[in-house]
C-alpha positions as CSV (number, residue, x, y, z in Angstrom):
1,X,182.7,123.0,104.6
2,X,180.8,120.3,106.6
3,X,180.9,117.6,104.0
4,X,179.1,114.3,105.3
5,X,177.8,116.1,108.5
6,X,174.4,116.3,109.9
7,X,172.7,119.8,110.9
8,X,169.8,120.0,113.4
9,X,167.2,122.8,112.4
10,X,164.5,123.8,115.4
11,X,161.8,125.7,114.3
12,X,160.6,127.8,116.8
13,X,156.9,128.9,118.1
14,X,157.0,129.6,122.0
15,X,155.3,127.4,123.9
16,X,154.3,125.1,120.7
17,X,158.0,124.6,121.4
18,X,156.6,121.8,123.8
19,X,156.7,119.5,120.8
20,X,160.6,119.8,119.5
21,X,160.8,119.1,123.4
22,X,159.2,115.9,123.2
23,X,161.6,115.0,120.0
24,X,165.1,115.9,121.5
25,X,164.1,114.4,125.1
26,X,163.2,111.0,122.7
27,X,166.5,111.9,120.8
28,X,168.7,112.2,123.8
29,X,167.2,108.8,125.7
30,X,167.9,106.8,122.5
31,X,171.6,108.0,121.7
32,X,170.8,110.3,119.1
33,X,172.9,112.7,119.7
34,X,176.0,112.9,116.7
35,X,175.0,116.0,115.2
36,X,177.6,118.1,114.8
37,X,175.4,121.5,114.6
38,X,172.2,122.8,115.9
39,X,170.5,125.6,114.5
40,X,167.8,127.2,116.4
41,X,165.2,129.7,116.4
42,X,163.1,131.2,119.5
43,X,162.5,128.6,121.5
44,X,164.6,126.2,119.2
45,X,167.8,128.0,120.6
46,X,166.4,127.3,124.2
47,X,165.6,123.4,123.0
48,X,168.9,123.4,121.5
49,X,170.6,124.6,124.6
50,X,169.0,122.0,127.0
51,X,170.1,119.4,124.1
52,X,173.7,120.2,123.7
53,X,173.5,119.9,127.6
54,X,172.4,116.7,127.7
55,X,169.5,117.7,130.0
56,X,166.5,115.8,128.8
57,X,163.0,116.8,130.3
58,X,163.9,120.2,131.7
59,X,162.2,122.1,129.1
60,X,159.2,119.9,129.5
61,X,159.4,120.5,133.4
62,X,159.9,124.2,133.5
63,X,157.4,124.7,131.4
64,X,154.8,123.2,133.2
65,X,155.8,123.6,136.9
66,X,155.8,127.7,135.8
67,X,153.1,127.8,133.3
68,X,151.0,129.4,136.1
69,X,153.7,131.3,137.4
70,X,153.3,135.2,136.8
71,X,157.4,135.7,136.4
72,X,157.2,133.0,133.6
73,X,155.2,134.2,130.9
74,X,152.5,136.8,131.5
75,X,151.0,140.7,131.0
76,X,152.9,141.2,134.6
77,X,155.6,140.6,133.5
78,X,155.4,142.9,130.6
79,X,154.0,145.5,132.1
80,X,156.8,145.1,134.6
81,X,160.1,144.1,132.9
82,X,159.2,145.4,129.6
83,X,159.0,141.5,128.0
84,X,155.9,139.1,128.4
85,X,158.6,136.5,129.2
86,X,160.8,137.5,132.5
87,X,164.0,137.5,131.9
88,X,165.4,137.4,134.8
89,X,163.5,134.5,136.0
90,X,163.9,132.6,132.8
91,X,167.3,133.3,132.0
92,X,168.6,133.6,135.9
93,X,166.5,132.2,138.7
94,X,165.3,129.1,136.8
95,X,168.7,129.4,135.0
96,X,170.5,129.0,138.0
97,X,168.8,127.9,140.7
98,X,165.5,126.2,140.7
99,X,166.1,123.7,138.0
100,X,170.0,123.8,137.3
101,X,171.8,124.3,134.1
102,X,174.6,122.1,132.9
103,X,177.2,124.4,131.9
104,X,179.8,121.8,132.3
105,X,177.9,119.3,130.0
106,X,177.2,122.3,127.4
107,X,181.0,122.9,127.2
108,X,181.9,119.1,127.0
109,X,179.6,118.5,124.1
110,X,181.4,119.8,120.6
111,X,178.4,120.3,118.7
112,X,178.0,124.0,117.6
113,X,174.8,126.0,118.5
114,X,173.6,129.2,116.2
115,X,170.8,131.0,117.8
116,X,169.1,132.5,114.9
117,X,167.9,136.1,115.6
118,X,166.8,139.3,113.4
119,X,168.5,142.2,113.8
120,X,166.3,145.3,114.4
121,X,168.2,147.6,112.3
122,X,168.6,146.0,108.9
123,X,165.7,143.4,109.3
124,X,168.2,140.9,108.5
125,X,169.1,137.2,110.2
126,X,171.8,137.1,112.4
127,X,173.5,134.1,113.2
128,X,175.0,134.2,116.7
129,X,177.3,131.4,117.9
130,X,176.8,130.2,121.5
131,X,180.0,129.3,122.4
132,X,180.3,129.7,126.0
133,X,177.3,129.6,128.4
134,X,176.6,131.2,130.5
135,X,178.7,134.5,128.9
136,X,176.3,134.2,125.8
137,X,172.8,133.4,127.6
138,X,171.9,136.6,125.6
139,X,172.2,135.2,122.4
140,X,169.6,132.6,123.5
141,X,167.0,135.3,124.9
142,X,167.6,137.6,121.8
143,X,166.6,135.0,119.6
144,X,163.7,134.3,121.9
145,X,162.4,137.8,122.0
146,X,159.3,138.2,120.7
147,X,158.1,141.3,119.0
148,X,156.3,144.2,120.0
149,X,155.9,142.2,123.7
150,X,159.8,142.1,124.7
151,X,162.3,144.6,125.0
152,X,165.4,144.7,122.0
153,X,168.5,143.2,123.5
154,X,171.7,144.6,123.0
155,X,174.9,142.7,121.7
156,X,177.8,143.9,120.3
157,X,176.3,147.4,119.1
158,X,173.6,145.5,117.7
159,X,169.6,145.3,118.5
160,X,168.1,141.3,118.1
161,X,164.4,140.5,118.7
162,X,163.0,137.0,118.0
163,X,164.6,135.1,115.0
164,X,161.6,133.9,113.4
165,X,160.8,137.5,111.5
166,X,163.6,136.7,109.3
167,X,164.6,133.1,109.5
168,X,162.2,131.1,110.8
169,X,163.6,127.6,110.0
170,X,167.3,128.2,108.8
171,X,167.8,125.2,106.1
172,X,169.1,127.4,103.8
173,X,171.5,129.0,106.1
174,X,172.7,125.1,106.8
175,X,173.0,124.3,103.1
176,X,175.0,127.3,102.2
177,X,177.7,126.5,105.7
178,X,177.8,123.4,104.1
179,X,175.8,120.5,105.7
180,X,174.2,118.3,102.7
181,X,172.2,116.3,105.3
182,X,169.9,117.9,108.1
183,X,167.4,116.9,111.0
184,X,164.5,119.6,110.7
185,X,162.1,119.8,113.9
186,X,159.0,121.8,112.5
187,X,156.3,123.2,115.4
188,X,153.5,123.3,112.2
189,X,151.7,120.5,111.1
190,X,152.3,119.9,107.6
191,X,149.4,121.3,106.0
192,X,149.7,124.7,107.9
193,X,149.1,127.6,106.1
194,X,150.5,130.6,107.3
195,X,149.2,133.8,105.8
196,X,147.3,137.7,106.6
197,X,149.4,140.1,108.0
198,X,151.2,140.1,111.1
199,X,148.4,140.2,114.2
200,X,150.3,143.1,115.9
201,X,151.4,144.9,112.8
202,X,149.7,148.3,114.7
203,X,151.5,148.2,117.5
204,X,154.4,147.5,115.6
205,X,154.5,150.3,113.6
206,X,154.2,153.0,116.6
207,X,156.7,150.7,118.0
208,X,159.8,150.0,115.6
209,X,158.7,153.5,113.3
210,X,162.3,153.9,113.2
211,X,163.3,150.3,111.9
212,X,161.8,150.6,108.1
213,X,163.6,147.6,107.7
214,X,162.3,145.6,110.3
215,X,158.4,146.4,109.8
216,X,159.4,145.1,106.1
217,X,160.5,142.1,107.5
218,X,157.4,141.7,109.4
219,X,155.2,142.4,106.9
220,X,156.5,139.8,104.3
221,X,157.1,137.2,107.0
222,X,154.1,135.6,105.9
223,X,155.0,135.1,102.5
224,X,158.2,134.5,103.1
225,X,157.8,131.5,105.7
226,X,155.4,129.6,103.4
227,X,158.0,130.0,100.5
228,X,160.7,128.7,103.1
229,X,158.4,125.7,103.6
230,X,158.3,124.9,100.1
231,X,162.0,124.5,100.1
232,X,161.8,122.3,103.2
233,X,159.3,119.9,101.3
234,X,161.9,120.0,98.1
235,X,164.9,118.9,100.5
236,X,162.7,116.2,101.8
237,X,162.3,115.2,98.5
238,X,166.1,115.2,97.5
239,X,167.0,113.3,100.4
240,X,168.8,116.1,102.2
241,X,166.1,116.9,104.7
242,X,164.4,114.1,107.3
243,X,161.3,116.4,109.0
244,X,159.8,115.7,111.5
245,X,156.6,117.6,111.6
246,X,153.3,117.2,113.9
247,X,150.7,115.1,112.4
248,X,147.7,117.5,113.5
249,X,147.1,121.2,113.3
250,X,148.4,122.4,116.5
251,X,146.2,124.6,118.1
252,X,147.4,126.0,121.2
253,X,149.1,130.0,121.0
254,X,152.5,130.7,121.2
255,X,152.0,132.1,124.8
256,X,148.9,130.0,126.3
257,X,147.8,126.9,126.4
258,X,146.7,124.8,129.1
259,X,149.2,121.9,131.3
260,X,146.9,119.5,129.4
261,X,147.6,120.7,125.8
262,X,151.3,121.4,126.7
263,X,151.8,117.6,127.7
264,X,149.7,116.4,125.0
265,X,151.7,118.6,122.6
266,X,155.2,117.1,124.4
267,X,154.3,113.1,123.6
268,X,153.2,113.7,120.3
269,X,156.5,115.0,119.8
270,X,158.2,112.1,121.4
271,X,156.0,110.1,119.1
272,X,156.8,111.2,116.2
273,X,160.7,111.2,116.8
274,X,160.2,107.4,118.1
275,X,159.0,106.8,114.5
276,X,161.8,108.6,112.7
277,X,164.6,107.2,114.7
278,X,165.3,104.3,113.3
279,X,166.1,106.0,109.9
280,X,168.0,109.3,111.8
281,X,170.1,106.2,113.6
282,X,170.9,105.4,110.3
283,X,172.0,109.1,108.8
284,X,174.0,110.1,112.0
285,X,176.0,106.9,111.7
């Protein structure tokens, strides 16, 4: 059990991530730092990562020195890698070379991060424990895989795509390991509504027609997600969840939006956090 600890929860959203950037990069430059877990999803776990590093701004810097970049985040680099997001640039060359990991800061630091992804087979969450980077760099990319428009990657006998299908902001999962008192970094404005089906549910079907489970999962993510953000209002409520939560509809895609937006979207977050961390100050002690 993790009685009298604090959980981190980092919703994800692509390139919407450019908010819980601003918040962790506020977090980081103003001690915040005693959580003792962080749960993340998409580009949560890849937040989470360059948090437990201690690396503030380089997801703010990567994502706007190689917004432009075809290898980033483009139809190039799905039609050749197989994923809209290139891997191996992403998760190698920027990884390891143009803009330097911390591995040794990552290992130093003992808070735990779950990257939160959905397995294909049993349209289930799967919560996969980063222990050691950069042996489990996969965990992070499966949980950042988005559907239909990456490639299923492969651990342990098991297929992972993008964690938000099935979990896409794991409070729950923190209450039941434990944690009675959370930090939850939502990419939604508070009076988001999501709902319709999922926009690619066509291409999913032809794609995953052997994964019942998973188009399930996909279907009722709608659903699902607003009843998962009725929870996170109630845990506000009880005093078991701070949220921090942009103030205005965000309105920029998950994969576009211009260096403009993307900054605008990275200071609101550092606003917000700036306002909250007196109070978080307080609750990590």
């Amino acid at each position: 059990m993790a009685d009298g600890r604090v959980a981190l929860v980092l919703e994800g959203g692509g390139l919407r991530g450019m908010y819980t950037a601003g918040v962790l990069d506020l977090f980081l430059e103003r001690g915040l730092t005693g959580f003792d877990v962080a749960y993340g999803v998409s580009a949560g776990a890849i937040n989470a990562a360059d948090f437990k590093a201690r690396q503030a701004g380089r997801m703010m810097r990567d994502t706007l020195a190689f917004r432009d970049d075809r290898r980033f985040m483009s139809l190039w680099a799905l039609a050749t890698t197989g994923s809209i997001a290139g891997n191996d640039f992403l998760y190698d060359e920027v990884q390891n070379r143009l803009d330097p990991f911390d591995y040794d800061a990552y290992a130093d630091n003992p808070m735990r991060l779950v990257a939160v992804a959905s397995d294909v087979v049993f349209g289930t969450p799967a919560y996969l424990e980063v222990s050691d980077m950069p042996a489990d760099i996969d965990m992070v990319r499966a949980s950042a895989s988005l559907p239909v428009v990456s490639e299923t990657v492969l651990l342990g006998g098991h297929r992972y795509l993008d964690g938000g299908t099935t979990d896409s902001v794991p409070v729950e999962k923190a209450r039941a390991d434990g944690y009675d008192r959370m930090v939850v970094v939502l990419t939604r404005d508070r009076g988001y509504v999501k709902d319709g089906p999922y926009e690619l549910m066509a291409l999913a079907q032809r794609r995953y027609a052997e994964y019942p489970y998973y188009l399930e999962a996909l279907r009722s993510r709608a659903s699902r997600y607003m009843e998962q953000r009725a929870h996170i209002w109630q845990m506000e409520d009880e005093g078991v969840a701070t949220v921090i939560a942009p103030t205005r509809p965000v309105s920029i895609s998950s994969t576009g939006a211009t260096g403009g937006e993307l900054l605008d979207l990275y200071l609101e977050g550092r606003s917000d956090a700036m306002a909250a961390a007196e109070g978080i100050a307080d609750l990590l002690g």
